[in-house]
C-alpha positions as CSV (number, residue, x, y, z in Angstrom):
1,X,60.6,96.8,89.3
2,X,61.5,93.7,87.6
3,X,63.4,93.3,84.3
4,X,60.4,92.0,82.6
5,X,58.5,95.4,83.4
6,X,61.3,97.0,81.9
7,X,61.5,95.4,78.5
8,X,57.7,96.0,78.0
9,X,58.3,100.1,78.2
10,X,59.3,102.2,75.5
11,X,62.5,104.3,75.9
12,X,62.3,107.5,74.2
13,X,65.1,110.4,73.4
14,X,64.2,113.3,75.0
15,X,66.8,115.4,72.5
16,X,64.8,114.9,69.6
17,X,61.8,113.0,70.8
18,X,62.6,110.0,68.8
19,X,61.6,106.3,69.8
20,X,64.5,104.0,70.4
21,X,62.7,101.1,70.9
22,X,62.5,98.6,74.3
23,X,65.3,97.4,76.7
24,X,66.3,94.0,76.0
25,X,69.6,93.4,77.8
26,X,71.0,95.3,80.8
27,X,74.6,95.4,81.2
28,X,75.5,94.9,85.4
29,X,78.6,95.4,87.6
30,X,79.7,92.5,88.8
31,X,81.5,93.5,91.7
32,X,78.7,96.1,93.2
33,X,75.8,94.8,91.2
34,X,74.5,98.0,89.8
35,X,73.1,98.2,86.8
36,X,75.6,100.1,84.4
37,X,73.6,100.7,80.9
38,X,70.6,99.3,79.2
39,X,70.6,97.6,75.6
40,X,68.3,98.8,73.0
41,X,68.8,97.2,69.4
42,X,69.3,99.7,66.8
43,X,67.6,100.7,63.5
44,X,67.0,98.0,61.2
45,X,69.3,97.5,58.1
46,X,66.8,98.4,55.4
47,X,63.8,101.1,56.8
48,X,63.9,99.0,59.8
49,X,63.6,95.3,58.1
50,X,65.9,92.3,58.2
51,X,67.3,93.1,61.8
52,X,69.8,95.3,62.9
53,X,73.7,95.2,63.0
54,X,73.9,97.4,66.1
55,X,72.7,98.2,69.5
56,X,72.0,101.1,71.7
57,X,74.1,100.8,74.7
58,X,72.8,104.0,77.5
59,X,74.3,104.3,80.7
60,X,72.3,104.6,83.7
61,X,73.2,107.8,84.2
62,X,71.7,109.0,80.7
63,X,67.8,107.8,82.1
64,X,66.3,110.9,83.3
65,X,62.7,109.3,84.4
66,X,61.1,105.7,83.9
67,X,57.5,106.0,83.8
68,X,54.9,103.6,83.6
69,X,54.8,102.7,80.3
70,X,57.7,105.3,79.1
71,X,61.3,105.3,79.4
72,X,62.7,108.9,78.7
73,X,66.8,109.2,78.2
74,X,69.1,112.0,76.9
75,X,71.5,111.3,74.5
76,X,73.5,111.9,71.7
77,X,72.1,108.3,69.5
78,X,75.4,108.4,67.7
79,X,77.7,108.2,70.6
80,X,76.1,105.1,72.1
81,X,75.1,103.5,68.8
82,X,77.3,100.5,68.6
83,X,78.3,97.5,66.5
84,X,76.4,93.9,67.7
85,X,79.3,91.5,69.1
């Protein structure tokens, strides 16, 4: 799969069902070149208008399944929802 593919699917929280949004960073290794987390921005400022101020950042290890069209991860959205840098 190439990273393109990956932005265009939807990554969705299995926990609550929620939609997160789309990958549009991944964070890699250096050193092995794995893939460590993917970056999801995070709920708008203002019922989801005028950008966002934070990011989702999910480890690898939180993807359960990538689908198609659907990303599906497990996670507590609080614990990875972090300030932009």
């Amino acid at each position: 799969m190439r990273v393109c593919e990956l932005r265009e699917k939807e990554v969705i929280n299995v926990c609550n069902c929620k939609r997160l949004g789309n990958p549009v960073d991944l964070v890699f290794d250096a050193c092995s070149g794995c893939i460590e987390a993917i970056v999801i921005p995070g709920p708008g400022k203002i019922c989801g208008f005028l950008g966002s101020d934070s990011e989702y950042v999910i480890p690898f290890s939180c993807i359960k399944k990538i689908g198609e069209d659907i990303i599906f991860v497990e996670i507590c959205e609080e614990k990875y929802l972090v300030p932009c840098k």
